[in-house]
VMD Tcl script that builds the backbone (N, CA, C; Angstrom):
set m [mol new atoms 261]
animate dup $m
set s [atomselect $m all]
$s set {name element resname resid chain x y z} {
  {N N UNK 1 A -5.534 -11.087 10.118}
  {CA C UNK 1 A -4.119 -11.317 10.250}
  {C C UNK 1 A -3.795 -11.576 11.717}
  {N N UNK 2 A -3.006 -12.553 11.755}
  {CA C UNK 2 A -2.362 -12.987 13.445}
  {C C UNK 2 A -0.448 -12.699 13.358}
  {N N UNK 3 A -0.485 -12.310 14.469}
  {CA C UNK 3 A 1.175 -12.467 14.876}
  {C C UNK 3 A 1.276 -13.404 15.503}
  {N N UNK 4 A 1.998 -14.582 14.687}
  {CA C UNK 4 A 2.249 -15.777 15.113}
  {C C UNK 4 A 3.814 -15.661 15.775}
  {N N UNK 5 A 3.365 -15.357 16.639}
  {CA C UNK 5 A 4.769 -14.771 17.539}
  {C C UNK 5 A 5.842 -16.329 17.878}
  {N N UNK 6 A 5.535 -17.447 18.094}
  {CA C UNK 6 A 6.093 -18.888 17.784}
  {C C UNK 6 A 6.579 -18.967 16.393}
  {N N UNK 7 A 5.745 -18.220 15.781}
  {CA C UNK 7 A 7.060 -18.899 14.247}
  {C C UNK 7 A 7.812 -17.819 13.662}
  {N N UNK 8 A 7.279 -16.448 14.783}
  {CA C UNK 8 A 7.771 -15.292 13.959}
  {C C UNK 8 A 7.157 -14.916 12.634}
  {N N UNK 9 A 6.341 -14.454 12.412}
  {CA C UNK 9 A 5.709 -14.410 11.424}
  {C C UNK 9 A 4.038 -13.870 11.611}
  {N N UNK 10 A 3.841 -12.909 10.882}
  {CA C UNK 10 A 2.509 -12.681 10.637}
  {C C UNK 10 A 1.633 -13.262 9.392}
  {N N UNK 11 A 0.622 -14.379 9.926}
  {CA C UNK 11 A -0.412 -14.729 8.879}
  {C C UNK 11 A -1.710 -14.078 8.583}
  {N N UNK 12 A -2.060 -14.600 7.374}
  {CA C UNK 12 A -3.011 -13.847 7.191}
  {C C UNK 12 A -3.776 -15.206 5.990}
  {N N UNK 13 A -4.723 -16.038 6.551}
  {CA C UNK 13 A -5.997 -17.033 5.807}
  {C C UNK 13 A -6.791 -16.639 5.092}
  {N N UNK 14 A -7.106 -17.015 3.994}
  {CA C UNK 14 A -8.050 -16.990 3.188}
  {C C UNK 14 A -8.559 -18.187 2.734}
  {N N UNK 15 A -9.710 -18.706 2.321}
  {CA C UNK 15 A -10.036 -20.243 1.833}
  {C C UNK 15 A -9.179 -20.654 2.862}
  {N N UNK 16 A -8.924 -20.991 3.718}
  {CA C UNK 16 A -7.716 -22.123 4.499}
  {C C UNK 16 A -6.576 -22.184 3.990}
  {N N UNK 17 A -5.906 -20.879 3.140}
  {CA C UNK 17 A -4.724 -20.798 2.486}
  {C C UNK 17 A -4.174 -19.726 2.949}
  {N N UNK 18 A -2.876 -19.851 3.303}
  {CA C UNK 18 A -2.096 -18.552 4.092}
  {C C UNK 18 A -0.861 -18.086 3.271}
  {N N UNK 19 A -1.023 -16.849 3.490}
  {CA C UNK 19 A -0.087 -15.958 3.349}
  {C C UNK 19 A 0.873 -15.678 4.586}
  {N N UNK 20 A 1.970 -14.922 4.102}
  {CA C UNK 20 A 2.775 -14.748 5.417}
  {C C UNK 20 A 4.062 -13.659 5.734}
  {N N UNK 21 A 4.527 -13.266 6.400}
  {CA C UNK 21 A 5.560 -12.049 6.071}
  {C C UNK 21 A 6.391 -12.609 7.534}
  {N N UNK 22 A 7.228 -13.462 6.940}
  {CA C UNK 22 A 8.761 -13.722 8.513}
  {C C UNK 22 A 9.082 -12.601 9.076}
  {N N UNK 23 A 9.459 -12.531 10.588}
  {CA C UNK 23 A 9.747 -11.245 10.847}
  {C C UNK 23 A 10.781 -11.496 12.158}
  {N N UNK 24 A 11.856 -10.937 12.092}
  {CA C UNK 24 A 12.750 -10.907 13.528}
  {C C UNK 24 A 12.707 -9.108 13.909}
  {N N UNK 25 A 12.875 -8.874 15.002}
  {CA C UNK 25 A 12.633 -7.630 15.785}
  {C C UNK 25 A 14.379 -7.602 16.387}
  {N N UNK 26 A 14.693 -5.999 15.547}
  {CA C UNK 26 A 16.171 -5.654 16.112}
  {C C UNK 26 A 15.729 -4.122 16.498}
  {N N UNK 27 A 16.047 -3.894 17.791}
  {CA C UNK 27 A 16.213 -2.608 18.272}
  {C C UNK 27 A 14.726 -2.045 17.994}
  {N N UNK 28 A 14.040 -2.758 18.397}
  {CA C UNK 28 A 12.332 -2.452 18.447}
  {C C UNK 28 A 11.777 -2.308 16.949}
  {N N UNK 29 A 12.471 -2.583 15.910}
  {CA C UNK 29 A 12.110 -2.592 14.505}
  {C C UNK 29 A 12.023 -3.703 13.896}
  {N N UNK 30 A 10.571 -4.306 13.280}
  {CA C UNK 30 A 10.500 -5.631 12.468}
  {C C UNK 30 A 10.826 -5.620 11.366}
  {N N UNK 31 A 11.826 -6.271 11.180}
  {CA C UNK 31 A 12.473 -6.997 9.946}
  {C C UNK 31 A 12.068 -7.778 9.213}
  {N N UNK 32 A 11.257 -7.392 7.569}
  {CA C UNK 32 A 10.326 -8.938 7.189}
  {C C UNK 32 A 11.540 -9.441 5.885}
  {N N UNK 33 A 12.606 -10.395 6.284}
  {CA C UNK 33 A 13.239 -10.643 5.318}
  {C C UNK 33 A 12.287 -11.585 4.329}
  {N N UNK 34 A 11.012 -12.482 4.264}
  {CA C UNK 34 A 10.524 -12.835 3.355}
  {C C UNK 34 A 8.817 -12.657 3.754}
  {N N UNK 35 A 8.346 -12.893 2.221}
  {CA C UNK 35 A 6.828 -12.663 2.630}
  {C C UNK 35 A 6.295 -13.629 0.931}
  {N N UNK 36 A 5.288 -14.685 1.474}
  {CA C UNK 36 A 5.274 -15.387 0.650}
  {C C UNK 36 A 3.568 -16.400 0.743}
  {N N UNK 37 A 3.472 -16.645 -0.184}
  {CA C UNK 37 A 1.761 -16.881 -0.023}
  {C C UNK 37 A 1.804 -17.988 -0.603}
  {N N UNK 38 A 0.841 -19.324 0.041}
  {CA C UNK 38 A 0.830 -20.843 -1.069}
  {C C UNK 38 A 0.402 -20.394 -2.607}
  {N N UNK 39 A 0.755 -21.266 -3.079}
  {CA C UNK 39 A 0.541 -21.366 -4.446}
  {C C UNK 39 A -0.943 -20.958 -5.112}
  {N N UNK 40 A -1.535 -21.505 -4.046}
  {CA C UNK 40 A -3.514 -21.201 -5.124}
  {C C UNK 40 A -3.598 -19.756 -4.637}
  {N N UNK 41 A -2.761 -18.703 -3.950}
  {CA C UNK 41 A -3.290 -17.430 -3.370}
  {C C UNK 41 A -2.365 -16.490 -4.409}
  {N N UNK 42 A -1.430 -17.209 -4.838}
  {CA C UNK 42 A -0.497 -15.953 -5.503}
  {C C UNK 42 A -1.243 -15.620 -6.708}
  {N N UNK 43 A -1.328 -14.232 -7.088}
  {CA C UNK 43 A -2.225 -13.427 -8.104}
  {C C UNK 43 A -3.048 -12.819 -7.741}
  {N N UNK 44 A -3.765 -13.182 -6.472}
  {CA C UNK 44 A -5.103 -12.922 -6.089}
  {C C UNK 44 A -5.292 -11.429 -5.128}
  {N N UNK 45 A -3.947 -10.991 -4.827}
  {CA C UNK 45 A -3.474 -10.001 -4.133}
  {C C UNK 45 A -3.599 -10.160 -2.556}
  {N N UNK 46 A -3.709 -11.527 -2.039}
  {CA C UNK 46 A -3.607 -12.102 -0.696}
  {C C UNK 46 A -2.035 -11.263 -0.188}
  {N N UNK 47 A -1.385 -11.804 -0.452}
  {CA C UNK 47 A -0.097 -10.880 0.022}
  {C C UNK 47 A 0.433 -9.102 0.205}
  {N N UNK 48 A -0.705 -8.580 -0.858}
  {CA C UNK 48 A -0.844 -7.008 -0.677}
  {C C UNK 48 A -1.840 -7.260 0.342}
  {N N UNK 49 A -2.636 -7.621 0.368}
  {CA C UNK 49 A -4.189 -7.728 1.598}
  {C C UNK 49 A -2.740 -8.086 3.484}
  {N N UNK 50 A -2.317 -8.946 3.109}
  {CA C UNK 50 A -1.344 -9.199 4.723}
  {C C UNK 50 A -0.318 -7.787 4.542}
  {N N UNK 51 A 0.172 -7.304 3.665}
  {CA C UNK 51 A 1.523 -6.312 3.879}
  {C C UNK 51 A 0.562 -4.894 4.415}
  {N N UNK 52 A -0.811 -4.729 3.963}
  {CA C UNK 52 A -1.347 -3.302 4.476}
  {C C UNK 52 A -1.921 -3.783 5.753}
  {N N UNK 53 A -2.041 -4.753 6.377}
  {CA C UNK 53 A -2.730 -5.174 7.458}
  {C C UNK 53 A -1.291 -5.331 8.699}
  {N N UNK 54 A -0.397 -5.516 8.325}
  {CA C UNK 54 A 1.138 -5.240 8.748}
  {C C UNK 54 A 0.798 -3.718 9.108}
  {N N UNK 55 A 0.597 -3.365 8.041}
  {CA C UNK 55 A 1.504 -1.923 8.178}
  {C C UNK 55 A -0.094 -1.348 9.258}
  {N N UNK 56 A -0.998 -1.371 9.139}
  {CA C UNK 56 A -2.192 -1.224 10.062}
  {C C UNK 56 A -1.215 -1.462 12.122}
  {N N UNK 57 A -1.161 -2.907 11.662}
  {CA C UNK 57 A -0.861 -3.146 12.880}
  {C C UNK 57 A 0.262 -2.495 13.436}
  {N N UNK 58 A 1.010 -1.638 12.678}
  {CA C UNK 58 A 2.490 -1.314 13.109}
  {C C UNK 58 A 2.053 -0.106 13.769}
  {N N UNK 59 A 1.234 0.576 12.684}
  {CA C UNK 59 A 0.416 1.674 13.418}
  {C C UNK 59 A -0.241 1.582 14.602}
  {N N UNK 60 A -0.882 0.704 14.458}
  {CA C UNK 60 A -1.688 0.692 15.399}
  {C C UNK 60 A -0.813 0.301 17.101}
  {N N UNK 61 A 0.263 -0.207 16.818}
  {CA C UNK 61 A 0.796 -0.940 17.880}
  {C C UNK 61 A 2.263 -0.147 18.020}
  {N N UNK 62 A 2.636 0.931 17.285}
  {CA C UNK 62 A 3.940 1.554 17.803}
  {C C UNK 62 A 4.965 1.416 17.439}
  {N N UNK 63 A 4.782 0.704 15.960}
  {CA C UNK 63 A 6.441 -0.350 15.992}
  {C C UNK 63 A 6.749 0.059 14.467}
  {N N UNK 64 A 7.708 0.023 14.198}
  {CA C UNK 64 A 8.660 0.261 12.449}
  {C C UNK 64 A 8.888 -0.967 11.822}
  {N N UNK 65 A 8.621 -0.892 10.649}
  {CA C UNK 65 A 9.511 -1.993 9.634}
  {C C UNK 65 A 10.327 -1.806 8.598}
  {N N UNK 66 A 10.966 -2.552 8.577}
  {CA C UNK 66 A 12.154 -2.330 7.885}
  {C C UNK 66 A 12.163 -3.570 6.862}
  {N N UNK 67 A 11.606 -3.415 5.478}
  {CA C UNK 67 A 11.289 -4.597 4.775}
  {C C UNK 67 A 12.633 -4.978 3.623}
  {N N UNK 68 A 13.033 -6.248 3.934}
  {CA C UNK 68 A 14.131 -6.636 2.870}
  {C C UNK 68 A 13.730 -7.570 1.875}
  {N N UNK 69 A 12.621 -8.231 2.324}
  {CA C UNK 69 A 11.963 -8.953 0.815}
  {C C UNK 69 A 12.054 -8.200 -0.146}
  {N N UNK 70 A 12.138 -8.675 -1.496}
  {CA C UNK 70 A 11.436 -7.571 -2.849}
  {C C UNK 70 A 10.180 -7.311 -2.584}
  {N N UNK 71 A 9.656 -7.820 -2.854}
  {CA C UNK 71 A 8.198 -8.083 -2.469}
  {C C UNK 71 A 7.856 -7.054 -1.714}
  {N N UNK 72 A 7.866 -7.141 -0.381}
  {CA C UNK 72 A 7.802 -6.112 0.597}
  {C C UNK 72 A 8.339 -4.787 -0.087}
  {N N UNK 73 A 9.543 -4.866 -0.460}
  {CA C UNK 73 A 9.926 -3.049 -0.831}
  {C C UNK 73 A 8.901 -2.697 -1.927}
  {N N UNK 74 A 8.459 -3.403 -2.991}
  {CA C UNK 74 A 7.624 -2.813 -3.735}
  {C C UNK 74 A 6.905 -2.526 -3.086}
  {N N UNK 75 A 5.719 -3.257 -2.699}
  {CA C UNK 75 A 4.649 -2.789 -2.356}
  {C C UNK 75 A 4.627 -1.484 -0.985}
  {N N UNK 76 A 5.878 -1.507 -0.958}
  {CA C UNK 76 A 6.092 0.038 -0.096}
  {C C UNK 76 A 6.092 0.920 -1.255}
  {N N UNK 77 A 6.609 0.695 -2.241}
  {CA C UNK 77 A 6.992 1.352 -3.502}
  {C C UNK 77 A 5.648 2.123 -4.544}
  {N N UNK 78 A 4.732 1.021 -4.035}
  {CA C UNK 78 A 3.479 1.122 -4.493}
  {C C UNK 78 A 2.736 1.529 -3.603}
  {N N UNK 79 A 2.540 1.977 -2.770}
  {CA C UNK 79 A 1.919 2.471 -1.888}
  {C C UNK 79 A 2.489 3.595 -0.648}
  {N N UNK 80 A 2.762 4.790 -1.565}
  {CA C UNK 80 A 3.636 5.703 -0.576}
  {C C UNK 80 A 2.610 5.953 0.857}
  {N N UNK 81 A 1.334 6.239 0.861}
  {CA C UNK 81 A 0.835 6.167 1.725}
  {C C UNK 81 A 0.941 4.980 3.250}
  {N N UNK 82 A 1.604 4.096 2.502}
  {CA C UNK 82 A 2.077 3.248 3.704}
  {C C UNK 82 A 3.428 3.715 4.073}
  {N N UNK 83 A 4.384 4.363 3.661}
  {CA C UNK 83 A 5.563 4.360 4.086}
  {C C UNK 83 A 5.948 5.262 5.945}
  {N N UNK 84 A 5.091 5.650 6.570}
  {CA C UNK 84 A 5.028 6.171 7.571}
  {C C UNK 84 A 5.273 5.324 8.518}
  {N N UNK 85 A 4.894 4.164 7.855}
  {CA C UNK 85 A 5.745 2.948 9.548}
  {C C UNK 85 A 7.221 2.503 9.123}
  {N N UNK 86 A 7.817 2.957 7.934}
  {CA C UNK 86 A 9.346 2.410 7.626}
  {C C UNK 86 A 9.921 3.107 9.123}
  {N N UNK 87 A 11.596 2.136 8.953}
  {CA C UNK 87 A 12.341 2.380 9.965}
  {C C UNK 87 A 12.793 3.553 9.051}
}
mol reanalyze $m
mol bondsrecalc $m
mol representation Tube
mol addrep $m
């Protein structure tokens, strides 16, 4: 996974197909209003594989998220063990 800090957004490649989670930063907290994967990756759990690699990096780097996708809230939903980097 990269923080594509130019488009705002963290990717994450597989086969040469990306996944992705948009992100704007308010008051030191990332905001992923969408998170969305091309077409040949959706099912495959490419998008759970980028949202725990998020939440890795948040850890790892100091920072909160605050997820408004659906998408994103489930898989917080589904994974209480990640919820320690929410804002």
């Amino acid at each position: 996974m990269i923080d594509n800090r130019d488009r705002h957004r963290f990717e994450l490649t597989e086969n040469g197909l990306m996944a992705w989670a948009e992100y704007h930063i308010r008051d030191g907290v990332y905001i992923i209003p969408h998170v969305e994967a091309e077409p040949p990756l959706r099912g495959t759990g490419a998008a759970g594989r980028l949202m725990a690699a998020i939440t890795d990096a948040a850890r790892a780097g100091g920072f909160k998220l605050e997820p408004r996708c659906p998408y994103a809230r489930i898989w917080f939903q589904r994974h209480p063990g990640a919820r320690d980097v929410l804002a």
